[in-house]
C-alpha positions in Angstrom: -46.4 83.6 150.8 -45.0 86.7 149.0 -41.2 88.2 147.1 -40.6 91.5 147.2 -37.6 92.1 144.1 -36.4 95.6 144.5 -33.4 96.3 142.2 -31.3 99.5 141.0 -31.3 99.9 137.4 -28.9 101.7 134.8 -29.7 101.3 131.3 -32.3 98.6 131.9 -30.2 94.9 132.3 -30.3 94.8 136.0 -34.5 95.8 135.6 -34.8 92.3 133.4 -32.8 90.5 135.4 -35.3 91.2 138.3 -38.1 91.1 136.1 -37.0 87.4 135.0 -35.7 86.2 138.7 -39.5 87.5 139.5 -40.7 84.9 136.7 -38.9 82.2 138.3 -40.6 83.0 141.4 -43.5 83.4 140.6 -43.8 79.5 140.3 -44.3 79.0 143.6 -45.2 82.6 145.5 -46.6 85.7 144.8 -44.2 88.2 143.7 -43.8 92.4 143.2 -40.9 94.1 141.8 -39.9 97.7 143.0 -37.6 99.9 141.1 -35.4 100.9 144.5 -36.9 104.1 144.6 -40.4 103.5 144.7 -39.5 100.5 147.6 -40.6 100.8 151.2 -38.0 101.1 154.1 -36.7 98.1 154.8 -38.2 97.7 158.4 -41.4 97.7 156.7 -41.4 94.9 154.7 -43.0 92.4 157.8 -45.3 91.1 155.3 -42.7 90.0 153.3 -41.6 86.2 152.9 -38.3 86.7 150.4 -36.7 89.7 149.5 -34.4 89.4 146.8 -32.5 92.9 145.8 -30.3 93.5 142.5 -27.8 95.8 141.6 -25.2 96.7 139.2 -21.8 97.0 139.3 -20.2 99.7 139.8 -16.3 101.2 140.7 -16.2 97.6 142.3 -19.6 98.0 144.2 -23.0 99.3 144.8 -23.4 103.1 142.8 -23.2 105.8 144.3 -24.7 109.3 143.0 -21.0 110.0 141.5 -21.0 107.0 139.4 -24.6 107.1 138.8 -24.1 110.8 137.3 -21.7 109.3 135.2 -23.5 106.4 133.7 -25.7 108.9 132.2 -22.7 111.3 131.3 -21.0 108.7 129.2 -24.2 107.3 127.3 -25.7 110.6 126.8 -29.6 109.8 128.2 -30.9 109.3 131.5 -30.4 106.2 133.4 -33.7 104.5 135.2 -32.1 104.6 138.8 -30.9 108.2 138.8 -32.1 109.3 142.3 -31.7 106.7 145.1 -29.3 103.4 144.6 -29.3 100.2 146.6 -26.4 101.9 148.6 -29.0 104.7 149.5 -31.8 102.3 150.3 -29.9 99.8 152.4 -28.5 102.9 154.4 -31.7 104.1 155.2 -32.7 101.0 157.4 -31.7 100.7 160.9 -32.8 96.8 161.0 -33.9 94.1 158.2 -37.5 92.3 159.9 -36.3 89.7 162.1 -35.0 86.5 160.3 -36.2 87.8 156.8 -34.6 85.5 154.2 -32.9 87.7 151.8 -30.9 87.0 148.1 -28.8 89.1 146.5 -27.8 89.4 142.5 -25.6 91.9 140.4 -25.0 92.5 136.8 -21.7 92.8 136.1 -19.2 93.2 132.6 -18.2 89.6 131.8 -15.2 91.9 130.1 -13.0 92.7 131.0 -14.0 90.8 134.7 -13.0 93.3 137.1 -13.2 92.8 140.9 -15.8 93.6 143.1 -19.4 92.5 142.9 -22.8 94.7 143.7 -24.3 91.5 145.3 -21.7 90.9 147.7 -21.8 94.8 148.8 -25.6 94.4 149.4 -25.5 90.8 151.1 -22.3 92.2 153.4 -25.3 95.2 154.4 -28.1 92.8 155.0 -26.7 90.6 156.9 -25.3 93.6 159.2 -29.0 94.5 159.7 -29.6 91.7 160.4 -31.6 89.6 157.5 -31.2 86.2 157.1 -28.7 85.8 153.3 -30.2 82.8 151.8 -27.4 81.5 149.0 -24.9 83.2 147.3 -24.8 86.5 145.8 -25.1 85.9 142.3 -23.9 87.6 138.8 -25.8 88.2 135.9 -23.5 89.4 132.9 -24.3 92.2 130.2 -22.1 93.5 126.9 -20.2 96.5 127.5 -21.3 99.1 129.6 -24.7 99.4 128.6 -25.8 96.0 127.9 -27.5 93.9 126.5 -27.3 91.1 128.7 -25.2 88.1 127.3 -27.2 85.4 125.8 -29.1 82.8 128.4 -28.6 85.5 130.9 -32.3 86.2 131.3 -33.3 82.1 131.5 -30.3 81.7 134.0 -32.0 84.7 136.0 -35.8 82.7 135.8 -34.2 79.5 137.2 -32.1 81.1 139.9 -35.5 82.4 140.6 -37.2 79.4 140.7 -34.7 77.8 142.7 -35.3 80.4 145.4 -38.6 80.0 145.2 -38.1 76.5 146.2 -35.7 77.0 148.8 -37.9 79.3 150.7 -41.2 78.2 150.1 -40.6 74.5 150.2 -41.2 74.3 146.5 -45.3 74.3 146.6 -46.9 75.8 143.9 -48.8 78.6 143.9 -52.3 77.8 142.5 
Protein backbone atom coordinates (compact mmCIF):
# COMPACT_ATOMS: atom_id res chain seq x y z
CA UNK A 1 0.00 0.00 0.00
CA UNK A 2 1.44 3.37 -1.19
CA UNK A 3 0.70 7.72 -0.72
CA UNK A 4 1.51 9.72 -3.25
CA UNK A 5 1.73 13.71 -1.49
CA UNK A 6 1.96 16.11 -4.33
CA UNK A 7 1.75 19.70 -3.15
CA UNK A 8 2.30 23.42 -4.70
CA UNK A 9 4.79 25.31 -2.82
CA UNK A 10 5.64 29.19 -2.42
CA UNK A 11 8.27 30.06 -0.10
CA UNK A 12 8.57 26.58 1.30
CA UNK A 13 5.58 26.09 4.26
CA UNK A 14 3.17 24.25 2.19
CA UNK A 15 6.61 21.81 1.02
CA UNK A 16 6.90 21.01 5.08
CA UNK A 17 3.60 20.66 5.53
CA UNK A 18 3.70 17.72 2.96
CA UNK A 19 6.91 16.63 3.93
CA UNK A 20 5.49 16.22 7.70
CA UNK A 21 1.73 14.82 6.65
CA UNK A 22 4.26 12.31 4.65
CA UNK A 23 5.97 11.49 8.16
CA UNK A 24 2.74 10.73 9.57
CA UNK A 25 2.06 8.46 6.86
CA UNK A 26 4.65 6.79 6.64
CA UNK A 27 3.61 4.92 9.90
CA UNK A 28 1.56 2.69 8.25
CA UNK A 29 2.25 2.88 4.15
CA UNK A 30 4.84 3.69 1.95
CA UNK A 31 4.97 7.17 0.92
CA UNK A 32 6.54 9.70 -2.01
CA UNK A 33 6.20 13.34 -2.23
CA UNK A 34 6.04 15.18 -5.63
CA UNK A 35 6.58 18.91 -5.87
CA UNK A 36 3.30 19.35 -8.46
CA UNK A 37 5.41 19.82 -11.25
CA UNK A 38 7.44 16.85 -11.25
CA UNK A 39 3.82 14.70 -10.52
CA UNK A 40 2.33 12.34 -13.10
CA UNK A 41 -1.14 13.02 -14.67
CA UNK A 42 -3.57 12.23 -12.48
CA UNK A 43 -5.12 9.23 -14.57
CA UNK A 44 -1.86 7.64 -14.01
CA UNK A 45 -1.63 7.26 -10.48
CA UNK A 46 -3.51 3.40 -10.62
CA UNK A 47 -0.83 2.27 -8.37
CA UNK A 48 -1.61 4.60 -6.00
CA UNK A 49 -3.56 3.73 -2.59
CA UNK A 50 -3.90 7.58 -1.03
CA UNK A 51 -3.26 10.69 -2.66
CA UNK A 52 -3.18 13.53 -0.55
CA UNK A 53 -2.47 17.04 -2.46
CA UNK A 54 -1.53 20.56 -0.68
CA UNK A 55 -1.69 23.91 -1.62
CA UNK A 56 -1.59 27.39 -0.53
CA UNK A 57 -3.83 29.97 -0.39
CA UNK A 58 -4.14 32.25 -2.59
CA UNK A 59 -6.75 35.40 -3.86
CA UNK A 60 -9.19 32.99 -1.90
CA UNK A 61 -8.02 29.77 -3.81
CA UNK A 62 -5.72 27.64 -5.67
CA UNK A 63 -2.74 30.14 -7.47
CA UNK A 64 -2.80 30.86 -10.56
CA UNK A 65 0.37 32.01 -12.71
CA UNK A 66 -0.90 35.88 -11.88
CA UNK A 67 -0.72 35.34 -8.25
CA UNK A 68 2.16 33.03 -8.51
CA UNK A 69 4.12 35.88 -10.45
CA UNK A 70 3.35 37.95 -7.72
CA UNK A 71 4.49 35.91 -4.81
CA UNK A 72 7.89 36.25 -6.18
CA UNK A 73 7.41 40.02 -7.13
CA UNK A 74 6.58 41.04 -3.61
CA UNK A 75 9.49 38.87 -1.81
CA UNK A 76 12.00 39.61 -4.27
CA UNK A 77 13.39 35.70 -5.06
CA UNK A 78 11.89 32.92 -6.72
CA UNK A 79 9.19 30.86 -5.32
CA UNK A 80 9.52 26.79 -5.56
CA UNK A 81 6.22 26.31 -7.49
CA UNK A 82 6.71 28.94 -10.17
CA UNK A 83 5.64 26.88 -13.34
CA UNK A 84 2.61 24.59 -12.90
CA UNK A 85 0.13 24.99 -9.64
CA UNK A 86 -2.35 22.56 -8.25
CA UNK A 87 -4.95 24.55 -10.45
CA UNK A 88 -2.78 23.60 -13.51
CA UNK A 89 -2.33 19.95 -12.53
CA UNK A 90 -5.90 19.13 -11.46
CA UNK A 91 -6.99 20.71 -14.97
CA UNK A 92 -4.98 18.60 -16.79
CA UNK A 93 -6.85 15.37 -15.81
CA UNK A 94 -9.90 14.25 -17.44
CA UNK A 95 -10.76 11.51 -14.61
CA UNK A 96 -9.19 10.71 -10.93
CA UNK A 97 -8.55 6.43 -11.02
CA UNK A 98 -11.69 4.96 -10.09
CA UNK A 99 -12.58 5.23 -6.31
CA UNK A 100 -9.04 6.61 -5.45
CA UNK A 101 -9.26 8.00 -1.86
CA UNK A 102 -8.03 11.44 -1.89
CA UNK A 103 -7.16 14.30 1.11
CA UNK A 104 -6.78 17.64 0.69
CA UNK A 105 -4.73 20.36 2.90
CA UNK A 106 -3.87 24.23 2.51
CA UNK A 107 -1.67 26.63 4.21
CA UNK A 108 -3.32 29.62 4.84
CA UNK A 109 -2.56 33.26 6.93
CA UNK A 110 -4.05 32.60 10.40
CA UNK A 111 -4.05 36.75 10.05
CA UNK A 112 -5.81 38.34 9.11
CA UNK A 113 -8.27 34.94 8.36
CA UNK A 114 -9.56 35.74 5.08
CA UNK A 115 -12.09 33.53 3.20
CA UNK A 116 -11.53 30.97 0.88
CA UNK A 117 -9.39 27.84 1.35
CA UNK A 118 -6.87 26.09 -1.28
CA UNK A 119 -8.12 22.63 0.09
CA UNK A 120 -11.60 23.13 -0.54
CA UNK A 121 -10.82 24.44 -4.27
CA UNK A 122 -8.81 21.15 -4.87
CA UNK A 123 -11.35 18.69 -2.96
CA UNK A 124 -14.42 20.66 -4.95
CA UNK A 125 -11.97 19.40 -8.37
CA UNK A 126 -11.37 15.92 -7.23
CA UNK A 127 -14.38 14.96 -6.37
CA UNK A 128 -15.64 16.38 -9.97
CA UNK A 129 -13.26 13.82 -11.48
CA UNK A 130 -14.32 11.76 -9.79
CA UNK A 131 -11.89 10.65 -6.66
CA UNK A 132 -13.17 9.43 -3.64
CA UNK A 133 -12.46 12.87 -0.74
CA UNK A 134 -11.64 11.08 2.33
CA UNK A 135 -12.10 13.79 5.38
CA UNK A 136 -12.08 17.22 5.39
CA UNK A 137 -9.93 19.69 3.70
CA UNK A 138 -7.70 20.80 6.22
CA UNK A 139 -5.55 24.12 7.08
CA UNK A 140 -2.14 24.43 8.06
CA UNK A 141 -1.36 28.12 9.19
CA UNK A 142 2.01 30.12 8.44
CA UNK A 143 3.17 33.92 9.73
CA UNK A 144 2.59 36.53 7.22
CA UNK A 145 2.94 36.00 3.78
CA UNK A 146 6.03 34.07 3.61
CA UNK A 147 5.90 32.01 6.60
CA UNK A 148 7.18 30.41 8.89
CA UNK A 149 4.59 28.14 9.80
CA UNK A 150 2.93 28.88 13.30
CA UNK A 151 4.27 26.85 16.12
CA UNK A 152 2.87 22.95 16.34
CA UNK A 153 1.86 23.42 12.78
CA UNK A 154 4.38 20.83 11.53
CA UNK A 155 3.40 18.08 14.48
CA UNK A 156 -0.42 18.90 13.68
CA UNK A 157 0.52 18.06 9.94
CA UNK A 158 2.44 14.49 11.09
CA UNK A 159 -0.74 13.42 13.06
CA UNK A 160 -3.23 14.44 10.51
CA UNK A 161 -0.98 12.26 8.50
CA UNK A 162 -1.07 9.50 10.65
CA UNK A 163 -4.61 9.56 11.06
CA UNK A 164 -4.99 9.15 7.30
CA UNK A 165 -2.77 6.63 7.26
CA UNK A 166 -5.17 4.84 9.57
CA UNK A 167 -8.19 5.68 7.95
CA UNK A 168 -7.14 4.19 4.65
CA UNK A 169 -4.95 1.57 5.44
CA UNK A 170 -6.81 0.10 8.38
CA UNK A 171 -4.02 1.37 10.69
CA UNK A 172 -1.40 -1.75 10.00
CA UNK A 173 1.92 -0.88 10.30
CA UNK A 174 4.28 -0.95 7.78
CA UNK A 175 7.19 -3.28 8.73
Amino acid sequence: MGALVVYESMFGNTEAVAEAVADGLRAVMDVEVLEVSRAPLLELLDDVDLLVVGAPTHAFGLSRPETRRDAAERVGHAVISDTTGMREWLAEAYSAPRDLPVACFDTHVRVPNLPGRAGHAAEKRLRRLGANVVGSPTSFYVHGYEGPLHAGEAERARAWGEELGSLVAGGTPVR
